[in-house]
C-alpha positions in Angstrom: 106.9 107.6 67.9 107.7 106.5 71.6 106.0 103.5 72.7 103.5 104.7 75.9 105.2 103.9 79.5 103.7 100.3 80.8 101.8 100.3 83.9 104.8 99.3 86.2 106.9 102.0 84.6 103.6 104.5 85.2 103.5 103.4 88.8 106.8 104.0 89.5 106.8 107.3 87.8 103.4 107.9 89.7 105.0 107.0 93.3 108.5 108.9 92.6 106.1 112.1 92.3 104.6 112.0 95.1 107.9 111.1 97.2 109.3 114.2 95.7 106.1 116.0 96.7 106.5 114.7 100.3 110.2 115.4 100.6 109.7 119.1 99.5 106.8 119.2 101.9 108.2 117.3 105.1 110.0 120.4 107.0 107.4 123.2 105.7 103.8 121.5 106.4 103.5 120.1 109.9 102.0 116.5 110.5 103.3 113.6 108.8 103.3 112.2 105.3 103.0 108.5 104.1 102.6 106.9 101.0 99.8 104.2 100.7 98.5 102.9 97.0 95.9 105.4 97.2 98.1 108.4 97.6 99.6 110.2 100.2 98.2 110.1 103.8 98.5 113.4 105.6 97.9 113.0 109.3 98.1 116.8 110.2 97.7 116.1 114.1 100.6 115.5 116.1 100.5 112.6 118.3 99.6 113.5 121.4 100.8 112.0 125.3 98.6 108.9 125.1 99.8 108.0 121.5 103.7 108.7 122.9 103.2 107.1 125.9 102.0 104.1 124.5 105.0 103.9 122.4 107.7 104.4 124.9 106.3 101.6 126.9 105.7 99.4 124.2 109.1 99.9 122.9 110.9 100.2 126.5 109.1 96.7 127.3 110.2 95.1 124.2 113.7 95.7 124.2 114.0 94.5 128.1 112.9 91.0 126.7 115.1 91.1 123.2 118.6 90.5 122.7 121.0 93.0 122.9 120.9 92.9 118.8 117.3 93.9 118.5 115.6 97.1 118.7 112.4 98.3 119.2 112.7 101.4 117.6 110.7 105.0 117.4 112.7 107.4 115.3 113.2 108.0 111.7 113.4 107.1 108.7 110.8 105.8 106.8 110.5 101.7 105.9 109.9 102.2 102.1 108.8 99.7 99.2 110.0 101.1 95.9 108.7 98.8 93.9 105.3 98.5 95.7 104.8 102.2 96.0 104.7 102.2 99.4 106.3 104.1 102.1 105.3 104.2 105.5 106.1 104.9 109.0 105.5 102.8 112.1 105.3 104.0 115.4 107.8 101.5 116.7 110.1 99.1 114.2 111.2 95.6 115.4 114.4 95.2 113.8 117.9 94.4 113.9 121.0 96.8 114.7 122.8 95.9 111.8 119.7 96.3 109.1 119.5 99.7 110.1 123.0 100.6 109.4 123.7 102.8 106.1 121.6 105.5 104.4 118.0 105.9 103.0 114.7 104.4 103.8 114.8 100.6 105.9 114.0 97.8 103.7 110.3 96.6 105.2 111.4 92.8 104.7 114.2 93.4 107.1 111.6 94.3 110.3 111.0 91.7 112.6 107.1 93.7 113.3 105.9 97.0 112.9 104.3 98.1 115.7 101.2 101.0 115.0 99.6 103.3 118.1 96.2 103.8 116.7 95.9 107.6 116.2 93.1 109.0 117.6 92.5 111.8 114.3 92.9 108.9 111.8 91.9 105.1 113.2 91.7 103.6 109.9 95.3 104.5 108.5 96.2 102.1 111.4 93.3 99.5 111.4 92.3 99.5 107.2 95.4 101.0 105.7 98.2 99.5 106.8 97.0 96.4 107.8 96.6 96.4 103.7 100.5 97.6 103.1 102.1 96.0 105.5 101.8 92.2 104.3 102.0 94.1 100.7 105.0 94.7 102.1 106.5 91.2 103.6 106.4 92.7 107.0 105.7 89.0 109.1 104.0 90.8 112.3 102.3 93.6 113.0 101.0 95.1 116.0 98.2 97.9 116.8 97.7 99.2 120.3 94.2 101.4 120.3 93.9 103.6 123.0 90.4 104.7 122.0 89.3 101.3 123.0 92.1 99.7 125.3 92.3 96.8 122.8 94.5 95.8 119.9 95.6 92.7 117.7 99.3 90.6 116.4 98.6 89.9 113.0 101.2 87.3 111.2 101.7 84.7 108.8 101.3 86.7 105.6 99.7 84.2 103.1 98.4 84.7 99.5 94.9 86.1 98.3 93.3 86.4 95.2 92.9 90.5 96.5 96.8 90.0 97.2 98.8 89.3 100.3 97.2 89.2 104.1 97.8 88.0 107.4 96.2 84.6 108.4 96.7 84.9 112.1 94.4 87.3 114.2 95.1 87.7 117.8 92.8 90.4 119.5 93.8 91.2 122.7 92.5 93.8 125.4 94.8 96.2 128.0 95.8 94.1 130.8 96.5 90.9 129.0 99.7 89.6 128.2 100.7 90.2 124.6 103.3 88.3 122.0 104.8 90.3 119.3 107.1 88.2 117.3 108.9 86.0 120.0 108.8 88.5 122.5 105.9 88.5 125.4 105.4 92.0 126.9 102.6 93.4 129.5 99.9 95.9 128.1 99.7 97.3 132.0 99.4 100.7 132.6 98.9 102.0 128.9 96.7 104.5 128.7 93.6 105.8 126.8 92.8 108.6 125.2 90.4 111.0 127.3 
């Protein structure tokens, strides 16, 4: 008689289903698909001008004050944690050229930040959800711009919890102000907000 799987081995079995459930689903069901430690997230709206606005000058104003080597970046793919069960996608990725070379998923630990545009369908994917996986994660900083609200917060220095890990630091900020993200200082001028 076979021994029963352990609870790692039934999380991992758990979280390969429903990657191969999003994978077969990605290019037929429009929206997109993440993986959180409740199950898969399904934002079926598609982000609309504010939300891509927002990211182009986020990530436009970044990269004018990072070295050449550093990317703030908006594509694909997915920053995924195996072992965690976690697989996610940030609007924009703080990372370095060379991390992002080869195939597959990025390793979260190699982001500098992750960078979220609060979607206007789904607020707490952005403001509950991943502010949960992403320390999970060992991602050091992460960023949310809301256009709902013309406010956001930097959240670092991922410390130990007895409910696991989350960030120490909370820096709120509001549309106008100055805002670091990592080492980098960038204006939030002239983002807009949803209607």
């Amino acid at each position: 008689m076979a021994d029963a799987p352990d609870h790692a081995q039934r999380d991992s079995l758990h979280y390969r289903a429903m990657r191969d459930i999003v994978e077969r689903m990605q290019d037929d069901v429009p929206g997109k698909f993440e993986i959180t430690k409740e199950g898969i997230v399904h934002d079926m709206m598609a982000p609309g001008r504010p939300h891509e606005l927002t990211a182009a000058r986020v990530s436009r104003r970044l990269e004018k004050s990072m070295p050449d080597e550093i990317v703030a970046h908006t594509g694909t793919p997915d920053v995924e944690g195996a072992l965690e069960g976690i697989m996610r996608h940030p609007d924009i990725m703080v990372i370095a050229e060379a991390d992002m070379e080869g195939q597959g998923s990025f390793d979260p630990r190699t982001l500098i930040a992750a960078v979220e545009v609060v979607s206007q369908s789904n607020p707490d994917n952005d403001w509950v959800s991943k502010l949960r996986d992403y320390p999970l994660l060992g991602v050091p900083v992460y960023a949310i711009f809301d256009p709902r609200t013309g406010t956001g917060a930097v959240l670092s220095e991922i410390h130990a919890t007895p409910e696991g890990p989350k960030y120490a630091i909370r820096k709120d900020f509001v549309y106008g102000e100055d805002v670091t993200i990592g080492e980098w200082t960038i204006s939030t001028d002239g983002l807009p907000l949803y209607a």
